[in-house]
DRENDO-1510 file (C-alpha; in Angstrom, 1 decimal, always signed):
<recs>
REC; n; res; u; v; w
REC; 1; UNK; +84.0; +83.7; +119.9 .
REC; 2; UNK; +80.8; +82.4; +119.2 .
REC; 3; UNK; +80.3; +79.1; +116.4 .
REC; 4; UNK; +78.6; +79.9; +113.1 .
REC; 5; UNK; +75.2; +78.2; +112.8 .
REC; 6; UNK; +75.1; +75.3; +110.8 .
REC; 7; UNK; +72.6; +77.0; +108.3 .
REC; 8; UNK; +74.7; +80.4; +108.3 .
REC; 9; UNK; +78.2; +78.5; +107.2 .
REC; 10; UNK; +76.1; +76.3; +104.5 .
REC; 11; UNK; +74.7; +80.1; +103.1 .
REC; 12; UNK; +78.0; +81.5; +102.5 .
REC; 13; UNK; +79.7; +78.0; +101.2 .
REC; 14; UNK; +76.3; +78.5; +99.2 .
REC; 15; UNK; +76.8; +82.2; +97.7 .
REC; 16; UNK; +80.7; +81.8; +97.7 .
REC; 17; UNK; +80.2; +79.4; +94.9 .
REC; 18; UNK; +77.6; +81.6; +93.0 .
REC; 19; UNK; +80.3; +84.4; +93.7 .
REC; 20; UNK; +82.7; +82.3; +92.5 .
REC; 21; UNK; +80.5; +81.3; +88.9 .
REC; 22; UNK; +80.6; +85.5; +88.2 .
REC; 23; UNK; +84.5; +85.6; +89.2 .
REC; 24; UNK; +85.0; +83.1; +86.6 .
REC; 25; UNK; +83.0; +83.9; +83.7 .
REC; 26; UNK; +84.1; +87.9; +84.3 .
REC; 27; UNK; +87.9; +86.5; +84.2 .
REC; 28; UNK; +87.6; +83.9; +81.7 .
REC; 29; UNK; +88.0; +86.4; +78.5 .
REC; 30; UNK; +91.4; +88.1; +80.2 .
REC; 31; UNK; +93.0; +84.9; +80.5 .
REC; 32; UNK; +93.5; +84.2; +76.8 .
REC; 33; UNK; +96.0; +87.4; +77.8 .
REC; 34; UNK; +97.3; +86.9; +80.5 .
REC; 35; UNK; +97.6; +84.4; +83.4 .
REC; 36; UNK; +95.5; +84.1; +87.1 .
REC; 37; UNK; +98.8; +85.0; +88.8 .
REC; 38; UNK; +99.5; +88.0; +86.6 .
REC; 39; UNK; +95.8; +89.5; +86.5 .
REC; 40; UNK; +96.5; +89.3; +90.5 .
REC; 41; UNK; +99.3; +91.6; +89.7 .
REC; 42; UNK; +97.4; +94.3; +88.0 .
REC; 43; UNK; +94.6; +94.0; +90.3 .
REC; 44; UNK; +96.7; +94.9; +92.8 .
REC; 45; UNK; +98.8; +97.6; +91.2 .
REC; 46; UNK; +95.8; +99.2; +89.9 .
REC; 47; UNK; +94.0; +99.2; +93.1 .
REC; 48; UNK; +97.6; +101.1; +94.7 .
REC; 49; UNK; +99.5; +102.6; +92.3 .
REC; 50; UNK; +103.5; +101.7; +91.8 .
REC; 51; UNK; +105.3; +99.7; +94.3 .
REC; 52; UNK; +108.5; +98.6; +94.7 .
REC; 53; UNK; +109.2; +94.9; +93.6 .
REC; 54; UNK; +109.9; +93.6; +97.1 .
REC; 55; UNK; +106.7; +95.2; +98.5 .
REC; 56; UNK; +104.5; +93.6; +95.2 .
REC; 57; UNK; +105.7; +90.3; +95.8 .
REC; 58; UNK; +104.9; +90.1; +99.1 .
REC; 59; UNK; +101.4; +91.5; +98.6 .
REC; 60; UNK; +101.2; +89.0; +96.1 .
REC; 61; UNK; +102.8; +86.2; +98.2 .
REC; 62; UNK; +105.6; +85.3; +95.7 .
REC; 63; UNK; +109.0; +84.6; +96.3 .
REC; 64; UNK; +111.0; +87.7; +95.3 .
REC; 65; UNK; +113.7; +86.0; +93.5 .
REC; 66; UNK; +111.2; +84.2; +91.4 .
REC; 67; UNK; +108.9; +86.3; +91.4 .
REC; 68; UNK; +110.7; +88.8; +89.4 .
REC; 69; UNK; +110.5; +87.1; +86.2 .
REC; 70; UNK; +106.9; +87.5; +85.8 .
REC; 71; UNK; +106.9; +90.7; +86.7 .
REC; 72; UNK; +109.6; +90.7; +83.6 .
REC; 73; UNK; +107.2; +88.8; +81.2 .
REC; 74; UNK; +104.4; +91.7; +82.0 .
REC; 75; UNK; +106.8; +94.0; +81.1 .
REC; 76; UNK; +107.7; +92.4; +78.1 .
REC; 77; UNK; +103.8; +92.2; +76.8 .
REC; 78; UNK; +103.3; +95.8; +77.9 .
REC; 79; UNK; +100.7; +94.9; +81.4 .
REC; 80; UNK; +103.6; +96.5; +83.6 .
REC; 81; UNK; +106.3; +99.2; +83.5 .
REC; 82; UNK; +109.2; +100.2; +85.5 .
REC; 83; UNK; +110.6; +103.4; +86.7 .
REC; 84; UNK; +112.7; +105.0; +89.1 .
REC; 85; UNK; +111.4; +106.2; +92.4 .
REC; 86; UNK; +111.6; +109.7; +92.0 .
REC; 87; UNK; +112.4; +110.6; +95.9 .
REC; 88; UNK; +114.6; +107.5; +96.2 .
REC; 89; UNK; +116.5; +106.9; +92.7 .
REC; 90; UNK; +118.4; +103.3; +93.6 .
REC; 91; UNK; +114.4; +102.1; +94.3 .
REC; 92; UNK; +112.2; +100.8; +91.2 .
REC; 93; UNK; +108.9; +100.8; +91.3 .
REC; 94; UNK; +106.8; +98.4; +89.2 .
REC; 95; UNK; +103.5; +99.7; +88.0 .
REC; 96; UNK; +100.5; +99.2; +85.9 .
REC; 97; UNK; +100.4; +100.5; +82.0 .
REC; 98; UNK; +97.2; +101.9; +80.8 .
REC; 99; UNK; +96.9; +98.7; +78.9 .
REC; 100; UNK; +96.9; +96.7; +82.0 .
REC; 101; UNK; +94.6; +99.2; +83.8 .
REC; 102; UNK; +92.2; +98.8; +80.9 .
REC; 103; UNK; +92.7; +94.9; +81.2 .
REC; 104; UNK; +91.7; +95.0; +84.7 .
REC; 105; UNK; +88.7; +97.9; +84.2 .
REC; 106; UNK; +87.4; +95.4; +81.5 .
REC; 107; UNK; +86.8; +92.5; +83.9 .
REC; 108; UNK; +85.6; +94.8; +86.8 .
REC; 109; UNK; +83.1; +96.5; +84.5 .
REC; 110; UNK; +81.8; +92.8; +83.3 .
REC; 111; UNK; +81.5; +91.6; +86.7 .
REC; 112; UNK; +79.7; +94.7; +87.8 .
REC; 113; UNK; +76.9; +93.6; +84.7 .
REC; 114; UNK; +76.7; +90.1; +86.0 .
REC; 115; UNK; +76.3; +91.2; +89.6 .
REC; 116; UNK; +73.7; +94.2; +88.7 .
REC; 117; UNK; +71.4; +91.3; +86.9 .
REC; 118; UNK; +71.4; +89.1; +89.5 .
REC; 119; UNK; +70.5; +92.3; +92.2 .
REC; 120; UNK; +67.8; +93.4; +89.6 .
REC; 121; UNK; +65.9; +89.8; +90.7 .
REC; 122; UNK; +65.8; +91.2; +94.0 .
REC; 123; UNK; +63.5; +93.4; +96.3 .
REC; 124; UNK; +65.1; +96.7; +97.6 .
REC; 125; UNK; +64.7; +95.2; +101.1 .
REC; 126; UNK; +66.6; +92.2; +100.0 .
REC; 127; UNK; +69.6; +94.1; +98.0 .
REC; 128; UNK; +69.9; +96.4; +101.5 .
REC; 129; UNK; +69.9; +93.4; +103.3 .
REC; 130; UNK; +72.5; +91.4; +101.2 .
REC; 131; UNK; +74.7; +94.8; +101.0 .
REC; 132; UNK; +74.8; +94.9; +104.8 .
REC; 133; UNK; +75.2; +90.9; +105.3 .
REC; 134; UNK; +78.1; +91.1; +102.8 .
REC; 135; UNK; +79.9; +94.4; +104.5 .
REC; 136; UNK; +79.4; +92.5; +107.5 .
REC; 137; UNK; +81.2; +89.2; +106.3 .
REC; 138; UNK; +83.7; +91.5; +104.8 .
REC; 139; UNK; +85.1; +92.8; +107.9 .
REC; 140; UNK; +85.2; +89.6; +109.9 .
REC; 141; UNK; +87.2; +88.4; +107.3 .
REC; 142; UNK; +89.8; +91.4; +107.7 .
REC; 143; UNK; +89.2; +92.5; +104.1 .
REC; 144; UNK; +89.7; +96.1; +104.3 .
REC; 145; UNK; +87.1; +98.6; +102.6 .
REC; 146; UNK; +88.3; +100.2; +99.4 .
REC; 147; UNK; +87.9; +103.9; +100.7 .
REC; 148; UNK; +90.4; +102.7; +103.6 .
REC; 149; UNK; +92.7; +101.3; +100.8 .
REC; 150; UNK; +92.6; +105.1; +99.5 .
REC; 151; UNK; +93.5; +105.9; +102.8 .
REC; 152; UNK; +95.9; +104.8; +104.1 .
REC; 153; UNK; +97.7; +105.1; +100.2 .
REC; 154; UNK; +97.7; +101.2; +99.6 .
</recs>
């Protein structure tokens, strides 16, 4: 394995932190509704449809036992619903409501803006470039693409 240049690792700490400025600000309004921890949720249940509670908390890296009380308060305030697995009726399966999927389509959408601005200040060459660099950095760090999400149904 080969040791990041010095300038490469001080580029990405650079641009994670610009990342992490459009992360924020797209978040910010959301959280007045709901809580870091419980936008995770949605992001994830929106990005693969219902799961059973075990399975969520894991993804999620909660404690099941704990775990389900949030899940319980999302419920409560309409972000999540639960129903039975209809090839396996002793299963529940936790899953976004459209309120929660609108939630989560609201902050992806305002993200989208910021991140279209900021590419606007840039050459074609230079958004190809970044696009490619980033793809790149995403698959080192075992992020898997969306389309393989779709895929492999997760």
């Amino acid at each position: 394995m080969m040791n990041p240049d010095v300038d490469a690792t001080d580029a990405v700490l650079h641009a994670s932190r610009a990342l992490l400025g459009v992360v924020a600000r797209s978040i910010a309004p959301a959280l007045d509704q709901v809580s870091l921890p419980q936008f995770r949720v949605l992001v994830v249940l929106t990005a693969t449809g219902p799961l059973r509670m075990g399975a969520l908390a894991e993804r999620i890296g909660a404690q099941p036992s704990t775990f389900s009380r949030t899940v319980d308060r999302m419920v409560t305030n309409g972000w999540l619903a639960r129903a039975a697995n209809e090839n396996s009726r002793r299963e529940v399966l936790v899953r976004a409501t459209p309120e929660g999927q609108q939630l989560v389509d609201r902050v992806t959408e305002r993200r989208s803006e910021e991140l279209r601005a900021i590419l606007a200040v840039l050459t074609e060459t230079e958004q190809k470039e970044i696009a490619a660099a980033l793809r790149a950095f995403a698959t080192a760090a075992g992020e898997p693409h969306p389309a393989t999400l779709l895929t492999l149904g997760l």
